[in-house]
N, C-alpha and C positions, 0 to 999 in steps of 0.2 A: 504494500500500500504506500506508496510514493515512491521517493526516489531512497531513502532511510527512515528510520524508528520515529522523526518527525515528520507528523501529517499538516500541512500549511495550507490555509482557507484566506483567501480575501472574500471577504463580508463587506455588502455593500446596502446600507437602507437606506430613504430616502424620508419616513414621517412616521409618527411615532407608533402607529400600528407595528409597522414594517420595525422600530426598532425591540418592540417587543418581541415577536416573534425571534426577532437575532438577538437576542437575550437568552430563550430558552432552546434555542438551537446549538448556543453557543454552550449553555451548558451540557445537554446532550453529546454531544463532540467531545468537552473535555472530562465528560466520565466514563464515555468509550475508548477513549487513547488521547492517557493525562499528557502526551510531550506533543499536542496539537500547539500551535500557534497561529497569532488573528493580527492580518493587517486590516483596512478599510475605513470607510464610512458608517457613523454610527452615530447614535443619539445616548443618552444617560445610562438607558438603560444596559446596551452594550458596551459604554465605557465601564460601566461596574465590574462586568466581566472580563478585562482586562483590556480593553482594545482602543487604541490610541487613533481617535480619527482622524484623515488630513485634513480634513475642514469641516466645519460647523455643521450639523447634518441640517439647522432647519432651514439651510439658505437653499435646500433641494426639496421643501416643504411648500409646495406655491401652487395653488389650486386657480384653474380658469384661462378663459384668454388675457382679456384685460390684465392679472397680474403678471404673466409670463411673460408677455410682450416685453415690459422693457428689461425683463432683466435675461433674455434671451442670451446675448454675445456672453454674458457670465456664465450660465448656464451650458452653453455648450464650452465653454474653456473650461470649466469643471469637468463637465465629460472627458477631455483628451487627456487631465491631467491627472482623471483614476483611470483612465487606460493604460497609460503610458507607467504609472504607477504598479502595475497589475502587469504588466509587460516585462519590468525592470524587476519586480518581488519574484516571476516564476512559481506562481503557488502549484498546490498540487488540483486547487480546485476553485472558482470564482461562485463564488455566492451571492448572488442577487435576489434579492427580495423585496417584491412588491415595487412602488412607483415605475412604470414600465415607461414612462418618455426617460426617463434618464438611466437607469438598469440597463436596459436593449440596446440604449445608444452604446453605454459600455462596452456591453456584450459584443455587439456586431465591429466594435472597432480589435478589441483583444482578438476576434476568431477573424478578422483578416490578417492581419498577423503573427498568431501562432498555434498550437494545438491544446491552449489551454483546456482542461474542463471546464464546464457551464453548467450552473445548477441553478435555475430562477425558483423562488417561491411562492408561492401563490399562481395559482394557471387563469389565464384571460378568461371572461365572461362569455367564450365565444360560444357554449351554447344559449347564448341569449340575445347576441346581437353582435354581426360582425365579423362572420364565422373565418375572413380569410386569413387574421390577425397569426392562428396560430401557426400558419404555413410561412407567414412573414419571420416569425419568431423562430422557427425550426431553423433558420441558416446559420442561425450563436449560438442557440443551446440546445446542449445533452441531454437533459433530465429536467423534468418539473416536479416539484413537489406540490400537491393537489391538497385544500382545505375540504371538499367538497366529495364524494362519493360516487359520485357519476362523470366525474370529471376524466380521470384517466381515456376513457378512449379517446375521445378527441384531439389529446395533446399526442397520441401513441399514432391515432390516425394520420396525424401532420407529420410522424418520423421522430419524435423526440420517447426517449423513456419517461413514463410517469407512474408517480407512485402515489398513493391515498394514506397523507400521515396525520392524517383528526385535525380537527379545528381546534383552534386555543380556547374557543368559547368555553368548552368539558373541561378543561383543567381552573377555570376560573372561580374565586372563591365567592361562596352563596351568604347569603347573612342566614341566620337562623332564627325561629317561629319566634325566640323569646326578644331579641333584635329588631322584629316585625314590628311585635305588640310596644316595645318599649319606644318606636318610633312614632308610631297611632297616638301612646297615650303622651308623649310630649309635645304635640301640636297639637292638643285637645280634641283629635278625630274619633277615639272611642271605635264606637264602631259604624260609625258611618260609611255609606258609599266611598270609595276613594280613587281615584282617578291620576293615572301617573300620565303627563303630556311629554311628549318628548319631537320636538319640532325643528331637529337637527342639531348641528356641531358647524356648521359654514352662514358668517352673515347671509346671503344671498338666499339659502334655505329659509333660515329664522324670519327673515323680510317677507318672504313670499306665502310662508304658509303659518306665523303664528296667529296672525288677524284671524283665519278662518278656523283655526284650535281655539280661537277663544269663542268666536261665535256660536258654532259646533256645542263648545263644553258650556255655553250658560243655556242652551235651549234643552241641551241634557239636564242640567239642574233645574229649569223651570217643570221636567217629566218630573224628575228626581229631587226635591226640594233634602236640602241637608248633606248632599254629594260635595265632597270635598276634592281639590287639587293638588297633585304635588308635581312640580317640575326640575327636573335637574337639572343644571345648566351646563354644558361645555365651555370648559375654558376661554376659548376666543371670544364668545358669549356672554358674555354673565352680564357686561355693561346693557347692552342690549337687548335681551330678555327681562330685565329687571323694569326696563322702560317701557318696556313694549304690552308687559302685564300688569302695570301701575292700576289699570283700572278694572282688570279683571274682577269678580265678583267672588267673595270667600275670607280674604284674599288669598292667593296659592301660596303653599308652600312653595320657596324657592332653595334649593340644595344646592350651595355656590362652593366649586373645586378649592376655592382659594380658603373655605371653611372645611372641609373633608377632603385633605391632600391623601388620605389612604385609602379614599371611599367607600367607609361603610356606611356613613347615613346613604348615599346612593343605594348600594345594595337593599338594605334595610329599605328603602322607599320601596324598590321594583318588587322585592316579595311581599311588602303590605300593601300594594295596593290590588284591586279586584278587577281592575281591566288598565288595560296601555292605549292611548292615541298615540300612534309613531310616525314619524318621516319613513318612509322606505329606508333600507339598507341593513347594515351585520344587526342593527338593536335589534331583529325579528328573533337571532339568536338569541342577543343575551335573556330578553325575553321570556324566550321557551325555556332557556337555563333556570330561571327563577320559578316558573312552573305561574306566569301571569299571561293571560289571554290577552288577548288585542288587536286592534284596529290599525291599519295601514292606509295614511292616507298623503299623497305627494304629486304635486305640480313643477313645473319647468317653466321656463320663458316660452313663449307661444313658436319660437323658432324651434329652440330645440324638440318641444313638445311633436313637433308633425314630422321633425326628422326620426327621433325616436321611434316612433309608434310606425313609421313605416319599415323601418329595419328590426323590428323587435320579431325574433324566434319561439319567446315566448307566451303563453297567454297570462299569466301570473309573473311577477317581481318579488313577488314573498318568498325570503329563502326555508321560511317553513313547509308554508307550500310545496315548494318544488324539491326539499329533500323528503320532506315525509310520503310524497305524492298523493296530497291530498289538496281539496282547496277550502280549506275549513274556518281560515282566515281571511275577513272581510278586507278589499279594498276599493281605492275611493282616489284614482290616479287621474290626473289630466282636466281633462271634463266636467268628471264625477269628484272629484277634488271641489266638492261643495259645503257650507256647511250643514244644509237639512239634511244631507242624505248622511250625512258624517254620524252625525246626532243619533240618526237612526239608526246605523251601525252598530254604534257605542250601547246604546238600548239593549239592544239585539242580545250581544256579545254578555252585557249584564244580567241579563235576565236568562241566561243560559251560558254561563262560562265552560262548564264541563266538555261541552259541543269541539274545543279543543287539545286539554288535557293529552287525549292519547295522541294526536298528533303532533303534541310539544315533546313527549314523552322520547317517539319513535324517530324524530328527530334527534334528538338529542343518542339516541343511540347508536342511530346512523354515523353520526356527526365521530362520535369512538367513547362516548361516557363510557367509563371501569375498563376500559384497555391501556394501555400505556402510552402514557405523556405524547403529546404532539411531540413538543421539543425533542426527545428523544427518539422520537419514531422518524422523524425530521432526520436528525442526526445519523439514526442509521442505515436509513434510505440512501444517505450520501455516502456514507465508507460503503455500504455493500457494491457499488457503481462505479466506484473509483477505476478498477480496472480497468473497466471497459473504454474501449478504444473511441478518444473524443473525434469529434469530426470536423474538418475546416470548414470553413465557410467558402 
């Protein structure tokens, strides 16, 4: 397994999911073979684990057109200079993870150049939209490491090896029943309806669709008189949800990162409360993790909206949905992205929570609940492949 007794990985994330995950990879790695060593790009949580990164990981954290544009010419000289960085280390293996404009860019510059291996993690969404992404992708990497369970043929179709090593959601810590109830009873909810909102992590998200979560959640409470709110805020967030729910009616619980840097009144909120209004996206997991039902409801700019929906492979966006294969979870995207119909949802969902239970359940076991660690299954996914003969581009 290399070229000697030291196995050598550059790690490269780009935002703080993606450094999570190369945190628990990174430990995986070194309790499979402790004389591993980490060059790369990393955020906190990979520097904890030893890894010295050559530049700031969140200046490759840039969501949208608008932001990218001007800081493009930077952004690609970042690129040559972990190429060329990755070119000059000779690792045994290139580890990319997630952010795929700047990962791939990497990628495709190292595999014209030499026969590094390539190991991306996280595989494209390309059964959902976009399907040629992955044959693009196949010309720099070897191996994909899959969060998803139906994921491998795709990537195996396009000519890459891929491997199904669990979502991080299963390994993530749950608050418990007594943490629940001690959260109810310090905002004086008792036991009233309770209502977790969750109306994204990106201004442009929170702009677009908190108005219609609040509309939504007070015609719920005129059905529901006594239903209370809690909302957690993302970090980028907190100024702006605070503002934007000033007149909300209750008023909400607001759960702000800068007060729960280790977030357990978060957790404790998603298992006390009795149904979720969410933005699309991973929250459907954490979600089903906490064993709380819910509503999925999310709009776009009316461009992107028509572009979407004509390339969409799917008929559902619910990742519980489409792992449990079932559609048992309401959504309310585009169009339907209203607040009556929202409201009625919400109703729905309350008045019959169980209606998802086993789908959160069989999700969650799909997903690798009580098998072994992502990160580690990550990890061995990557030493088992080492051998194999990488390919140039």
């Amino acid at each position: 397994m290399g070229q000697g007794p030291v196995v050598k990985v550059f790690v490269i994330a780009g935002e703080p999911s993606g450094d999570k995950l190369g945190q628990a990879v990174m430990k995986g790695l070194r309790s499979l073979v402790p004389d591993v060593t980490f060059k790369g790009v990393g955020g906190p949580l990979m520097q904890a684990e030893g890894l010295a990164s050559l530049f700031p990981m969140d200046e490759l954290s840039v969501m949208g057109l608008a932001e990218i544009l001007p800081r493009a010419f930077h952004l690609l000289r970042r690129v040559r200079e972990t190429a060329e960085a990755v070119l000059r280390d000779k690792p045994d293996v290139l580890l990319t993870i997630d952010s795929p404009d700047f990962c791939l860019r990497v990628a495709q510059k190292v595999k014209a150049a030499s026969r590094i291996r390539v190991v991306h993690y996280v595989a494209p969404t390309v059964w959902a939209w976009r399907p040629h992404r992955a044959e693009k992708m196949a010309r720099s990497v070897d191996q994909v490491l899959a969060l998803l369970p139906f994921e491998p043929p795709y990537m195996e179709q396009a000519g890459m090896s891929c491997d199904f090593v669990g979502h991080p959601v299963v390994a993530d810590l749950q608050a418990t029943v007594a943490e629940a109830l001690a959260f109810r009873a310090a905002h004086g909810i008792g036991r009233a309806p309770l209502i977790l909102a969750l109306p994204g992590s990106r201004r442009s998200e929170v702009t677009r669709l908190i108005g219609r979560f609040g509309d939504a959640l007070r015609n719920v409470q005129k059905a529901q008189p006594g239903t209370r709110i809690v909302l957690p805020c993302a970090a980028p967030v907190e100024g702006l949800v605070r503002e934007m729910t000033s007149e909300w009616p209750g008023p909400p619980v607001l759960v702000m990162p800068s007060r729960d840097p280790d977030g357990a009144v978060k957790r404790a909120a998603f298992l006390a409360a009795d149904v979720a209004l969410a933005a699309s996206g991973t929250v459907s997991l954490e979600l089903a993790a906490a064993g709380t039902p819910m509503v999925i409801a999310y709009d776009a700019n009316w461009l992107t909206r028509k572009i979407v929906s004509r390339m969409l492979l799917v008929d559902t966006v619910t990742l519980v949905n489409l792992v449990s294969g079932t559609r048992v979870v309401p959504e309310f995207i585009g169009d339907r992205c209203r607040p009556d119909l929202i409201a009625e949802g919400v109703l729905q969902v309350m008045s019959d929570p169980a209606t998802q239970l086993a789908a959160m359940d069989l999700t969650m076991e799909r997903l690798g609940r009580g098998g072994e660690d992502p990160g580690l299954a990550a990890a061995r996914a990557v030493l088992a492949r080492l051998r194999e003969v990488p390919r140039r581009s």
